[in-house]
N, C-alpha and C positions, 0 to 999 in steps of 0.2 A: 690331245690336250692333257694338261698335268692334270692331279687332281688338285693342287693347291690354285689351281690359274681357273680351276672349273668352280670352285666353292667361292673366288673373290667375285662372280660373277656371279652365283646363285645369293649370296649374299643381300643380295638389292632386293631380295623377294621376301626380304622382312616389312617392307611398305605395306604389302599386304592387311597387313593389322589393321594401319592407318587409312587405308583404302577401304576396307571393309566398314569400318565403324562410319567413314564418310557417309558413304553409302547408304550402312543402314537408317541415320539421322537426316538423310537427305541433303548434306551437303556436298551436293555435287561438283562446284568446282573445286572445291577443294580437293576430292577425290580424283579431278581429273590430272590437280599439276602434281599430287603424287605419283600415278599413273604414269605420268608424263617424265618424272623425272629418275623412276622406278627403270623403266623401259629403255631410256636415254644414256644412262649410267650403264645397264646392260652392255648394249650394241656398242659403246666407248669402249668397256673394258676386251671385251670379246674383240673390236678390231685392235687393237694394243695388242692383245697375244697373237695374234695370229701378225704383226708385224708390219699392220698398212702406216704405221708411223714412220716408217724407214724411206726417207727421199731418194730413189724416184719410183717409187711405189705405184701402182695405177688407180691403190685406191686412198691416195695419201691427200688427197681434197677432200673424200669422204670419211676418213679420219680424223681430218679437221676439223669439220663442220658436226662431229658428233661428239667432240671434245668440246667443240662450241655451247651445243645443244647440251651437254653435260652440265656444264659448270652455270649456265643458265636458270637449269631447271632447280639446281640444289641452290642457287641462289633463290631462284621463286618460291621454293619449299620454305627460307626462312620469312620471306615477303608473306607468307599464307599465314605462317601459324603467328606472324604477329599482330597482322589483320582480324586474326580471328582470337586473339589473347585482347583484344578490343572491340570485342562485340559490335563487330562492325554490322549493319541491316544489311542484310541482301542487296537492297534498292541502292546503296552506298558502295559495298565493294568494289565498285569497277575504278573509283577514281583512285584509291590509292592503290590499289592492283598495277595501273598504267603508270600512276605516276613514281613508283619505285621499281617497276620493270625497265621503263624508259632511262630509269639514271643507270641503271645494270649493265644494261646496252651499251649505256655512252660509255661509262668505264672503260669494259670489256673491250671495248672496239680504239680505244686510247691509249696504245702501248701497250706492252707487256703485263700481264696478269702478276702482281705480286700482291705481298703480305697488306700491305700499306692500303692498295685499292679495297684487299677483301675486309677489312677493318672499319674501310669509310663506307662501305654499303650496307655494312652489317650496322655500324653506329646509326644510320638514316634509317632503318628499316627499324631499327629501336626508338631514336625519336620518335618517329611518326605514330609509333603503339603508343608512346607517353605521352605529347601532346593529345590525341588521340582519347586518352583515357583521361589524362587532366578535368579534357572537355565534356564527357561526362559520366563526372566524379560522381556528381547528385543520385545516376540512375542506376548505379553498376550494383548487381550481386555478388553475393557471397559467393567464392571460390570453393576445390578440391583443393585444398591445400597440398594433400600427400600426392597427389597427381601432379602439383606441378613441383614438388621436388622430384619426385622422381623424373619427372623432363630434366627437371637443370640436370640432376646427377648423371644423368645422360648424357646430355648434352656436354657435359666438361668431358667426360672420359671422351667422347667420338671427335672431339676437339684436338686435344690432346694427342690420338692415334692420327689423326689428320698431319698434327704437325710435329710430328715425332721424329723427323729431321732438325728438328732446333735444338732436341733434348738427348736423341740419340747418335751417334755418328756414323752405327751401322744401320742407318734405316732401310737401307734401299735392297739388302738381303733379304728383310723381311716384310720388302713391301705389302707382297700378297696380304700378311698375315694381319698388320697393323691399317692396311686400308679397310680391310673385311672386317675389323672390330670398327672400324669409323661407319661403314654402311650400317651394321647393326644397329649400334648405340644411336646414331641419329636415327633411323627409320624406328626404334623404339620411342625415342622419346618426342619425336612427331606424335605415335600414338599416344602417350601420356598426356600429351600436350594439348590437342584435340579432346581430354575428357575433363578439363581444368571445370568445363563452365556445368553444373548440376539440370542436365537438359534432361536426365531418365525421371528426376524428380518434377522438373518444371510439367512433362506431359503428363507423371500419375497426377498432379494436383489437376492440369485440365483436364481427366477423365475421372479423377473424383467430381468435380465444379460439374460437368457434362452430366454426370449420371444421377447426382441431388437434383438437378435440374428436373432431369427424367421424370422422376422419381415422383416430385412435387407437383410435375407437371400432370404425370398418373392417379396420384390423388386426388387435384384439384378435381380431375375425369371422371374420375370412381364416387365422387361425395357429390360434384352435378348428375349423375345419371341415379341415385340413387333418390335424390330429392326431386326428380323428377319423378320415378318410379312411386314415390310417396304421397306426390301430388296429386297423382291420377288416383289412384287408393281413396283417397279424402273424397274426391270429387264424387266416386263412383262407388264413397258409401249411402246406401237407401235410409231413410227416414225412419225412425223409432215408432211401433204401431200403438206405444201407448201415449205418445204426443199427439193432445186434442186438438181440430183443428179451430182459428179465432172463429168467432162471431163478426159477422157484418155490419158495421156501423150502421145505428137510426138514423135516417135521415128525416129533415123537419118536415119536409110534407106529411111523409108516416106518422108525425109526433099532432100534426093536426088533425087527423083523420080520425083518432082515438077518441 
């Protein structure tokens, strides 16, 4: 294997970034259709070199079907991070997950893959964020702003090298080179994209909120157990020996008897 044919496939292991940070914030599906499309993209490129694209190949179905799984998965990668550029609730993700997977599908399986279909799913999968976000406008936080430009900026350049056939005319010499700046820049700007929303600050405010809590709640403990401690003290002080003790009420039979 060349090394230029060996780097456009190690290439895909920039996801990484975006995989890890999943991870570490616990989102996990997210993490997984990175994974998914990380992995996918691989086993594509790798049969492509080695030639199971050439008809009557034996592995020229499973070339297919991973050219399939390919173009799939990078399409569900922009389905994710639009999803998630929409603060969508856990509990919520699954519908439009489905339902912009589903129109993917249909596309895909409708003819011939061109420019035109990858336009109309990318436009849907951007509606559905803005509608999405319209809806709500009232609840949404403040952004990473410098995060999410450096997505876009990303994002155009890995665009760009994707379709570098439209702008170059010797693209296809240097497919290696200009696909492998496409894996980059997009699996970069997945990660940038992913840190849009301010979550390292949402959890220190709930482990400040957590720890006041504590805190107050230790006191409240500390200043009960103390006026307990105080209580007993008072009870269990003894009487002054120079306090006299009263006298006995006269009573009137004693008052007649005098």
């Amino acid at each position: 294997m060349e090394w230029n044919n060996l780097f456009l496939i190690i290439s895909n292991f920039f996801m990484i970034l975006a995989i890890r940070y999943s991870l570490k914030h616990n989102f996990y599906l997210e993490a997984w259709i990175f994974f998914q499309s990380m992995t996918s993209s691989s086993f594509y490129h790798f049969s492509e070199i080695q030639n199971w694209n050439v008809y009557p190949s034996k592995h020229y179905d499973l070339y297919f079907a991973l050219k399939v799984m390919d173009f799939y998965s990078a399409i569900l990668v922009v389905v994710t991070l639009c999803i998630f550029t929409a603060k969508v609730t856990d509990d919520k993700k699954g519908l439009p997950h489905i339902f912009l997977g589903t129109c993917t599908i249909f596309t895909m399986s409708w003819g011939k893959w061109n420019l035109q279909k990858e336009l109309f799913i990318i436009s849907l999968c951007v509606l559905t964020m803005l509608i999405i976000l319209f809806y709500k406008r009232k609840t949404l936080t403040r952004i990473k702003t410098k995060n999410l430009i450096k997505g876009v900026i990303f994002i155009v350049i890995g665009v760009v090298c994707f379709h570098i056939n439209l702008f170059y005319t010797n693209a296809e010499e240097k497919y290696w080179l200009f696909h492998s700046i496409w894996h980059i820049s997009i699996m970069i700007a997945t990660f940038y994209i992913m840190r849009i929303h301010p979550i390292d600050e949402i959890k220190k405010i709930k482990i400040d909120a957590i720890n006041k809590v504590n805190s107050i709640e230790n006191y409240l403990e500390l200043m009960a157990t103390k006026t307990k401690e105080l209580g007993i003290k008072i009870s269990s002080t003894p009487s002054s020996p120079l306090s006299t003790p009263r006298e006995a009420p006269i009573e009137l039979n004693q008052i007649s008897t005098i």
